[in-house]
C-alpha positions in Angstrom: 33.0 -70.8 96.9 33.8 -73.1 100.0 32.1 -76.0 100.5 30.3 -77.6 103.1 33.3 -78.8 104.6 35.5 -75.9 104.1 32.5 -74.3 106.4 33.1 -76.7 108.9 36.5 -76.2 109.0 36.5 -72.9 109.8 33.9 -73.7 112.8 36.5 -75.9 114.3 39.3 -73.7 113.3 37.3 -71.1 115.3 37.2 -72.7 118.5 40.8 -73.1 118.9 41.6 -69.7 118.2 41.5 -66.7 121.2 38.9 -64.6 121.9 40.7 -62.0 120.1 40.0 -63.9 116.7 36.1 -65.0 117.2 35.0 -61.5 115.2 37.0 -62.4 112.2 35.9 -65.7 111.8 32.2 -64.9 112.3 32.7 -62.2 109.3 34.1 -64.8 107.0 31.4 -67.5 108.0 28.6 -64.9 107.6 30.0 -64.0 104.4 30.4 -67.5 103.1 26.6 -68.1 104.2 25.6 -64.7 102.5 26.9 -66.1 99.4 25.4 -69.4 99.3 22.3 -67.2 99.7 22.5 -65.7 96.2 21.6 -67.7 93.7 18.4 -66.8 91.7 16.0 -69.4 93.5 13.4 -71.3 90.8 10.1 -71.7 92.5 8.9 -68.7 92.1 5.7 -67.5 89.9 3.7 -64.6 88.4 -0.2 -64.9 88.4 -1.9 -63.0 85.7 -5.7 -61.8 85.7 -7.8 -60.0 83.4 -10.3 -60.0 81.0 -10.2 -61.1 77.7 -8.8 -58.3 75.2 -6.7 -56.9 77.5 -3.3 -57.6 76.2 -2.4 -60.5 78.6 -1.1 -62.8 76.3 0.8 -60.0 74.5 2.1 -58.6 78.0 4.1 -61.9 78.8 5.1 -62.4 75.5 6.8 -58.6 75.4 8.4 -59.7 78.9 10.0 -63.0 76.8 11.2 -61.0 73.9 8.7 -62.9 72.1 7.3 -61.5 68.6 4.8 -63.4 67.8 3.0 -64.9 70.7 0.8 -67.6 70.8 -2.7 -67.1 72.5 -3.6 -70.3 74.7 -6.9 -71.0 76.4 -8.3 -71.7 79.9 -4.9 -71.5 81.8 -1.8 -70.5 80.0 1.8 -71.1 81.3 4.6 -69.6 80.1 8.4 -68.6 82.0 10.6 -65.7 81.4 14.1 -66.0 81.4 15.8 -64.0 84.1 19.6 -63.2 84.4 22.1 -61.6 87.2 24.3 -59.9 85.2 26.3 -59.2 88.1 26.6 -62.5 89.4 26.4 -64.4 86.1 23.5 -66.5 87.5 19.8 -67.4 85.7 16.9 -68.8 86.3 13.0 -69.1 85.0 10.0 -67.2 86.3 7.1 -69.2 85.6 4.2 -67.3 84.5 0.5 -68.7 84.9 -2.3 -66.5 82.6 -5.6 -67.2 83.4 -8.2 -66.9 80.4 -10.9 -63.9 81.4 -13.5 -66.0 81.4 -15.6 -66.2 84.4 -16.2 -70.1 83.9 -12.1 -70.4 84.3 -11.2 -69.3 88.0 -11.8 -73.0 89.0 -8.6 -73.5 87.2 -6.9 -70.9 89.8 -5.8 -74.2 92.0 -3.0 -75.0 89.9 -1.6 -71.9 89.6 -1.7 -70.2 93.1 -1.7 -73.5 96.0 -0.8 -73.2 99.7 2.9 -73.7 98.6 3.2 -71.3 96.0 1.2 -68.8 97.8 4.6 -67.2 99.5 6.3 -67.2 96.1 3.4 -65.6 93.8 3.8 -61.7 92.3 0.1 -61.6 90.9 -0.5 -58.3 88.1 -4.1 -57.1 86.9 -4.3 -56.2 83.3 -6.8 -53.4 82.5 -7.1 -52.3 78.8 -7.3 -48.3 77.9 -9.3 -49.6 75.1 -12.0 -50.1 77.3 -11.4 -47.3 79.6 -15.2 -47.5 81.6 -14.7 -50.9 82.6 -11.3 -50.4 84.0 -12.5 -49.7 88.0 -15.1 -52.8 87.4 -12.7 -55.3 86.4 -9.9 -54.5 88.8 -12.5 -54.8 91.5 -14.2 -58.3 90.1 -10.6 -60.2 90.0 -9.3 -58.3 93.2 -12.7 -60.0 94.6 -11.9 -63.6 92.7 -8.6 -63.4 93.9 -9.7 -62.7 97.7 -12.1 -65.5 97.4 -9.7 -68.3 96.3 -7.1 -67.0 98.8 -9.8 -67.8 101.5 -10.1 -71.6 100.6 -6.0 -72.3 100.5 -5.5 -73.6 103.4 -3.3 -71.5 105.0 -2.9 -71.1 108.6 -4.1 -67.2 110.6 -0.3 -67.5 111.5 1.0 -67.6 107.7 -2.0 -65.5 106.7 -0.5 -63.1 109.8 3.2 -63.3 108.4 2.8 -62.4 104.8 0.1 -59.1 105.3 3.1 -58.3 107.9 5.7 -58.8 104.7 3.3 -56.5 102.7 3.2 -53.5 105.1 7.1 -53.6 105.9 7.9 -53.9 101.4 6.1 -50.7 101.8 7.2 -49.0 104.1 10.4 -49.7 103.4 10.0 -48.3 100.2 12.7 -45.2 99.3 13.1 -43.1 96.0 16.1 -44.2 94.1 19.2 -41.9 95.4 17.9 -41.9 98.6 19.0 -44.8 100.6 20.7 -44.2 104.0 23.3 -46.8 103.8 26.7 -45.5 101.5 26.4 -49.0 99.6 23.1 -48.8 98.7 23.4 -47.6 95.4 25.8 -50.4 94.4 25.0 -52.3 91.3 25.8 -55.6 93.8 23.5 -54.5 96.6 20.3 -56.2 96.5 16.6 -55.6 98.6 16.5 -58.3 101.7 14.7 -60.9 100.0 13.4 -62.5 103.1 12.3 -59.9 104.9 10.6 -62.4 107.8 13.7 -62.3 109.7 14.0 -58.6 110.1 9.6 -58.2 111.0 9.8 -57.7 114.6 11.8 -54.6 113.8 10.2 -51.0 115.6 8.8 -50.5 111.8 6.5 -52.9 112.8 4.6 -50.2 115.0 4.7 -47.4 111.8 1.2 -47.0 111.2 0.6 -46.9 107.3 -0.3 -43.9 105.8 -4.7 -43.1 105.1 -6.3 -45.7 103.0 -3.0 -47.9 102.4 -3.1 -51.6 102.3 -6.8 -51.6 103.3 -7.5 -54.8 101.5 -4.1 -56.9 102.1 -4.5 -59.4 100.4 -0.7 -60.8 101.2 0.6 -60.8 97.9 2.8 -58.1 95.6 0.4 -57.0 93.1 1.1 -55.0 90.1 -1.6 -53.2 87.7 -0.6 -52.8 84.6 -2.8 -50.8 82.1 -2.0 -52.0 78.4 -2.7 -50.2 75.5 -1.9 -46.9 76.3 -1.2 -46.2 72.8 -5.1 -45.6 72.6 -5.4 -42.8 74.5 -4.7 -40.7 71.0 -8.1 -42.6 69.9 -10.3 -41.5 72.8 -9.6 -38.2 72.2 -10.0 -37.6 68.9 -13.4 -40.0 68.2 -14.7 -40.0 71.6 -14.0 -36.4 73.1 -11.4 -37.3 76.2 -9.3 -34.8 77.7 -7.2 -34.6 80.3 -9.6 -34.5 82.7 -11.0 -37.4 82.1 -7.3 -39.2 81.8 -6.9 -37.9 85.5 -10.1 -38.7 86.7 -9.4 -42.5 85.6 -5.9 -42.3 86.6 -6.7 -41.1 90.4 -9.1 -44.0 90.8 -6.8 -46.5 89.6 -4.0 -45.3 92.2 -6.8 -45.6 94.8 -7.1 -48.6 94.3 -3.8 -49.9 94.2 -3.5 -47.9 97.4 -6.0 -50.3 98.9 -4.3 -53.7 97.9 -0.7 -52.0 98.1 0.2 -52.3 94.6 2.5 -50.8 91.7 1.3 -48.9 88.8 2.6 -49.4 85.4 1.0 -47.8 82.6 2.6 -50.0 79.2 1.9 -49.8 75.8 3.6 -53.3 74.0 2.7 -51.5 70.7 5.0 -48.2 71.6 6.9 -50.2 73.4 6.8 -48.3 76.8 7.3 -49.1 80.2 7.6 -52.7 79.5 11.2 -53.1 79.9 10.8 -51.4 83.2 8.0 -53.6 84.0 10.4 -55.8 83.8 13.0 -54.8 85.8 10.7 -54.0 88.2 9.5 -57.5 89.0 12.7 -59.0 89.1 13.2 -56.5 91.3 10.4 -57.7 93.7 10.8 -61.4 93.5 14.4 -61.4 93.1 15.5 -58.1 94.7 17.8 -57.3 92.1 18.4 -53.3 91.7 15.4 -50.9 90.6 17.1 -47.5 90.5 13.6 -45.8 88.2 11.8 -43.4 90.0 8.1 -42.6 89.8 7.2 -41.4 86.6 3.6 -39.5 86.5 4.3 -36.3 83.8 3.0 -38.6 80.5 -0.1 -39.7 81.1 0.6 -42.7 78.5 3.3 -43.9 80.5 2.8 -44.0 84.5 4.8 -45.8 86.4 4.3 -46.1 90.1 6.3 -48.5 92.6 4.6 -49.7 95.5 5.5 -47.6 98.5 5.8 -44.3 96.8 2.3 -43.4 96.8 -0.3 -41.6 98.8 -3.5 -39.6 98.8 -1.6 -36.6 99.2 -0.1 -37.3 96.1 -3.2 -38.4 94.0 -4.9 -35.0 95.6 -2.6 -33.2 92.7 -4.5 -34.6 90.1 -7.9 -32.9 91.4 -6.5 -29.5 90.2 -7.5 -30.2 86.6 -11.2 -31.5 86.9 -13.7 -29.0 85.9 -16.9 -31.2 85.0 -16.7 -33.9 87.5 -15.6 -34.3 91.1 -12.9 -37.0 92.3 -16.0 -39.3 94.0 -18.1 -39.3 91.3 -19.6 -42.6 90.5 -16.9 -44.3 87.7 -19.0 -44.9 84.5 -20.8 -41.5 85.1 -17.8 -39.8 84.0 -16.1 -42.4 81.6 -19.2 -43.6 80.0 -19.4 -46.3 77.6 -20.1 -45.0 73.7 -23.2 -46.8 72.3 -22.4 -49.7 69.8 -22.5 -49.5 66.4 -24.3 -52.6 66.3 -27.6 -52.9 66.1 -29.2 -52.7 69.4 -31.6 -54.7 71.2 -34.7 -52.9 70.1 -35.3 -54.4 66.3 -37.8 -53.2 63.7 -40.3 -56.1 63.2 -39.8 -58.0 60.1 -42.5 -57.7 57.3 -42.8 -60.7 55.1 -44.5 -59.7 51.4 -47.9 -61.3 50.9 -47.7 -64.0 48.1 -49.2 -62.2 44.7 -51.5 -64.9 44.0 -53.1 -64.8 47.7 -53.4 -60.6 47.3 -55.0 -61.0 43.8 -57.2 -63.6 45.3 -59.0 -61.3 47.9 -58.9 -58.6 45.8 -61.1 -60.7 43.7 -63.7 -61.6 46.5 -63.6 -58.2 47.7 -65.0 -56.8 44.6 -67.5 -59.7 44.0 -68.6 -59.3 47.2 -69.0 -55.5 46.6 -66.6 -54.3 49.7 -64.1 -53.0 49.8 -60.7 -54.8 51.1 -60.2 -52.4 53.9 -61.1 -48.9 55.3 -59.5 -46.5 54.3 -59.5 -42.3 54.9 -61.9 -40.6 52.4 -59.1 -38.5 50.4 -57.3 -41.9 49.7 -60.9 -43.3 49.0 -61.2 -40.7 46.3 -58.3 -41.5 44.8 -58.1 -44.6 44.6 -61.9 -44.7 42.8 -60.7 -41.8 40.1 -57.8 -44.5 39.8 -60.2 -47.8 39.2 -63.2 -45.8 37.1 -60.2 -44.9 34.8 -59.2 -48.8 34.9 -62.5 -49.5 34.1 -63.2 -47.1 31.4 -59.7 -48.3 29.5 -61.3 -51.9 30.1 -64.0 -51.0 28.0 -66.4 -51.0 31.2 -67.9 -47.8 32.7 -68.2 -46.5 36.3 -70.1 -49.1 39.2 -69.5 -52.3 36.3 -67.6 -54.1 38.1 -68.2 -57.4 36.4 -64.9 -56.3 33.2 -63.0 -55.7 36.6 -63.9 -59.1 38.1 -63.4 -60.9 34.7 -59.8 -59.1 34.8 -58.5 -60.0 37.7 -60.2 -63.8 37.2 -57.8 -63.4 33.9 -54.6 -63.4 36.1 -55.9 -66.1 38.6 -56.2 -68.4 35.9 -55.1 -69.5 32.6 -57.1 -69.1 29.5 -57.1 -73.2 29.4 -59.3 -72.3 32.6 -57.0 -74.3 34.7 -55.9 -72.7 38.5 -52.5 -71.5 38.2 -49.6 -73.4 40.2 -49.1 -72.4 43.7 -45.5 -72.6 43.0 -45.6 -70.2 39.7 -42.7 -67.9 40.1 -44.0 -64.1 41.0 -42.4 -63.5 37.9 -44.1 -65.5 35.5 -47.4 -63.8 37.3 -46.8 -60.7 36.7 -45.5 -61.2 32.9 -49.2 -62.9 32.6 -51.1 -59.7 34.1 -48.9 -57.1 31.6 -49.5 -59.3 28.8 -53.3 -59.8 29.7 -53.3 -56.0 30.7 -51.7 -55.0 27.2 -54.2 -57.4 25.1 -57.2 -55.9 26.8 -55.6 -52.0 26.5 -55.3 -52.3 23.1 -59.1 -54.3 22.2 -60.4 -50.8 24.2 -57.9 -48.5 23.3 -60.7 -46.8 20.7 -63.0 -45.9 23.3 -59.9 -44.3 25.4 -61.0 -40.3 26.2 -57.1 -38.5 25.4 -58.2 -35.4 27.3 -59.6 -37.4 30.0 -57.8 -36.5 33.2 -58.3 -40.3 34.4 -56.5 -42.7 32.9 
């Protein structure tokens, strides 16, 4: 590659020549400049937002060709080694992963700033293993992202420039295969990677297709669902069907219409779509080639560039609902299973009386000659049968209490006449009141009726 001097050699070389001459020379400096253009430049950065569980960490670490990743907190940075194979050059693609925390996005300062705002790709991770908050969550960090992009302090004219960039990446956007110019599909030929010297072009005045770019947020966004691989789950424990899988699918292509954004549907456990998610943002930060066309036939493994997308196209997937409509409220069709947890309503906790305490009012109950509570007259009944027989086996007979009274007094205290200890073990108690119970069962046992039907 020349040099800087070499360069300015030719200049002057250039002016002594004829006219005849001046073409040739401005091919070769052009060329020369072109090429001096092409190395992989290092200040670029990927922004990633989600919530927690959503395969972030994991995502970044499938990019790296990392196995086992390493989950950070609060703000995570990581880089991802990209190569030119054709023009044997590298460089590193920083990667800043924001925890899903709410309390975090303070920390968004130091990963998107005024100066890295031109240089940011930013990707929203949804989880299909949480399928009904998928329309919620892209909106709440679309809406965090909006609001920290409003205190950078970015000029209206740089605000101006890059929704400009975002409406020309799209419609510049053409399937693979079909680029006018014969070179196109060369491995060699790259996307124009500064696009702000070709935006007062006549595509300025293409007006973008219905609901397209309505939120322009000036960045390339990507929204990757993860775990895709789950999709078996939902339908065999929770009932999905295909339906349903189009129902979520044409929302989430709605919305990236709105912010302008790629679809890719991965699965790091399957391994799918990831190395074409990938590709793909080298693609858009770098502008190396991208030759995969939309893929929308497995429903486990969209992919959608930005560009190739319209409601015409998401209109196809209306065919197959039967029990909802397209603008049906979100979680009204993908509604969230109850949790197997115990739920907020709780039985009320009944702690045992202590026996001593019971046997205590039992005892001034029937000294007192009352009864320890009301109850219905066919459990009255019973109950009496139940204590006339007690009585009788006491040696006592029915309305003498006082054998009753003396038994019970028997279990409240020892035969030493002493109060028994508060902290006597429940055990202990109720080995006492058997023993007692035996002893007087057997003193009576003579005057015991067989063929009573009490006993």
């Amino acid at each position: 590659m020349e040099t800087n001097g070499q360069v300015n050699g030719l200049k002057s070389k250039k002016k002594d020549n004829g006219d005849g001459k001046d073409n040739l020379w401005s091919a070769i400096l052009e060329e020369v400049q072109n090429q001096g253009n092409t190395k992989l430049p290092s200040n670029k950065n990927v922004l990633v937002l989600g919530d927690n569980e959503t395969g972030k960490t994991t995502l970044i670490a499938k990019l790296q060709g990392v196995e086992d990743p390493k989950k950070g907190s609060a703000l995570e940075y990581a880089y991802i080694d990209v190569r030119d194979e054709y023009r044997d050059d590298q460089t590193r693609l920083s990667v800043w992963v924001l925890d899903g925390d709410p309390g975090h996005t303070n920390l968004l300062k130091y990963a998107l700033s005024t100066q890295t705002f031109p240089h940011t790709l930013v990707i929203f991770t949804v989880a299909m293993t949480t399928p009904w908050g998928i329309l919620d969550q892209l909106q709440c960090w679309a809406t965090v992202l909006a609001d920290h992009i409003d205190k950078l302090d970015l000029t209206p004219e740089e605000k101006l420039h890059s929704k400009k960039q975002k409406v020309q990446n799209w419609v510049r956007y053409t399937e693979p295969g079909d680029e006018l110019e014969p070179t196109a599909s060369s491995p060699m030929k790259r996307s124009s990677r500064n696009l702000s010297d070709e935006l007062d072009s006549d595509e300025d005045d293409n007006p973008l297709p219905d609901g397209v770019l309505t939120r322009n947020l000036g960045l390339d966004i990507v929204v990757v669902v993860t775990k895709t691989d789950y999709m078996s789950t939902l339908e065999k424990e929770h009932d999905y069907r295909d339906e349903h899988f189009d129902f979520m699918q044409q929302w989430i292509r709605r919305f990236c219409l709105q912010h302008g954004a790629a679809l890719f549907y991965t699965s790091a456990k399957e391994d799918k779509n990831c190395d074409l998610l990938y590709k793909y943002l080298t693609h858009r930060i770098y502008g190396l080639p991208f030759r995969t066309p939309a893929l929308i036939v497995e429903k486990d493994a969209v992919l959608i560039p930005a560009g190739w997308d319209s409601l015409k196209k998401i209109c196809i997937l209306y065919e197959n609902m039967q029990t909802c409509k397209p603008d049906d409220y979100y979680r009204d069709v993908i509604v969230q299973p109850a949790s197997r947890k115990t739920g907020g309503h709780r039985e009320a906790e009944i702690t045992a009386e202590d026996e001593q305490t019971f046997l205590q009012r039992q005892l001034t109950a029937l000294q007192a000659g009352a009864a320890p509570r009301a109850e219905s007259p066919l459990r009255t009944a019973h109950r009496s049968a139940q204590l006339d027989g007690a009585k009788t086996a006491l040696g006592g007979s029915p309305g003498n209490e006082g054998v009753l009274a003396n038994f019970f007094n028997s279990l409240l205290y020892k035969k030493s006449g002493s109060p028994a200890r508060p902290d006597a073990s429940p055990l202990a108690a109720r080995s006492d009141a058997a023993a007692e119970l035996d002893r007087l069962t057997r003193a009576k046992r003579p005057q015991l009726d067989l063929n009573s039907s009490e006993c």
